[in-house]
N, C-alpha and C positions, 0 to 999 in steps of 0.2 A: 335412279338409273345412272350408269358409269357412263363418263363418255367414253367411244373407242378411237383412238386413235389411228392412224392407216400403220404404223410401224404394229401396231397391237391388235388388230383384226383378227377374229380368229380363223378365218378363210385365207391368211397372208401367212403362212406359216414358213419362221426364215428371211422375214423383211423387216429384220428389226432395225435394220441401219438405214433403214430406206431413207426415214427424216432426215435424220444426220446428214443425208448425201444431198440431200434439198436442202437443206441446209448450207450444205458445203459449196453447191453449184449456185447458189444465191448469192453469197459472200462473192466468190469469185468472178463474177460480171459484176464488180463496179465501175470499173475504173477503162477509159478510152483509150489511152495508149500501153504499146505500140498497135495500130488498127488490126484487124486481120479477117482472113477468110476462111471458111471451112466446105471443102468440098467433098464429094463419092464419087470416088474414083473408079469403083466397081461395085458388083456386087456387096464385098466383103473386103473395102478398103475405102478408107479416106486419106485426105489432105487436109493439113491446118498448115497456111500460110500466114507468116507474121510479116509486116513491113517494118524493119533494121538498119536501112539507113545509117550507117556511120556506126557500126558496129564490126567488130571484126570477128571470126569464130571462135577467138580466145577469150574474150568479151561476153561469151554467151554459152548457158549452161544450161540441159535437159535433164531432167530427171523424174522417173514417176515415181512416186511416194503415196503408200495405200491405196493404190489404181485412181490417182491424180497424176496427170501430166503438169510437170510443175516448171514452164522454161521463164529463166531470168537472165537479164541483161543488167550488165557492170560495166561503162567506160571508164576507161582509166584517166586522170584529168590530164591532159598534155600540152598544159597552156602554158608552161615554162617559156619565159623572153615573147610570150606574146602579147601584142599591149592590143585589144580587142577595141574598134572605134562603136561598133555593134555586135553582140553576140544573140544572132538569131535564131542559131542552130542548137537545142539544151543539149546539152551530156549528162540525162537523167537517166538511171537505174528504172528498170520496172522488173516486171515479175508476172504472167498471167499462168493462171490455172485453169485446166481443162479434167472435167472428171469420164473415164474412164469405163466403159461399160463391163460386165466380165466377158472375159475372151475376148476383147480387143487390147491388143500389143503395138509398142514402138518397132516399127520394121524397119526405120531409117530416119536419115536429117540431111540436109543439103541448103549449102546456102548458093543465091544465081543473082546478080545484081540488086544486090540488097534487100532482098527477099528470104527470111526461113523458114524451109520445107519443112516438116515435120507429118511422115508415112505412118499412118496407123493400118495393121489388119487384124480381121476377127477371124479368131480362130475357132473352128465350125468344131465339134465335138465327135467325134467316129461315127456313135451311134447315137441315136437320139430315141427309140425305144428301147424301153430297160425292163428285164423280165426280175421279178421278185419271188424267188422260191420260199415257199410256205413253210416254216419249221413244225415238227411234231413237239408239240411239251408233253415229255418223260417224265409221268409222278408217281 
């Protein structure tokens, strides 16, 4: 007897990436900073809130890649002539990844008191019954 996989069911026809994306959403929740939040904002919209702190917009870059929301943060070191008696504040790089359902898109970014917004909406499909006309085979 085979085992069946959930990507290889034969009832899932088309979710062959499914693991991979379990996968993918598993890797990406390791790591604790920067914190953040994820709200619904509506129906068919959300919020990811990141706390940034000591970032500036330029510092910070959004990107989705493969329907990964991929945002990373770079400060630039700018401790030139500074002689630090404590340095308690890091100026460490992160990176979080959020995956991406289909038909949900980046609608916006906004940064507010060291806060970044990041506006997701799903975009709902016209129709959602689909009629299938029958071909005749001609022999």
């Amino acid at each position: 007897m085979t085992k069946l996989t959930l990507g290889t069911h034969p009832f899932l026809l088309g979710f062959e990436q499914l693991e991979r994306l379990v996968e993918r959403t598993a890797k990406s929740g390791a790591e604790g900073y920067p914190p953040f939040n994820i709200e619904q904002t509506s129906d068919a919209s959300y919020r990811i809130t990141l706390a940034v702190a000591g970032f500036a917009e330029p510092d910070l870059s959004i990107t989705v890649e493969d329907r990964q929301l991929v945002i990373r943060g770079r400060q630039s070191d700018d401790a030139d002539g500074r002689v630090y008696l404590h340095r308690g504040i890091a100026a460490r790089q992160f990176q979080r990844s959020f995956v991406l359902a289909d038909g949900v898109e980046v609608s916006g970014a906004a940064m507010e008191n060291g806060l970044l917004h990041v506006d997701l909406v799903r975009k709902t499909p016209d129709s959602v019954v689909q009629t299938i006309r029958i071909r005749r085979n001609e022999q």
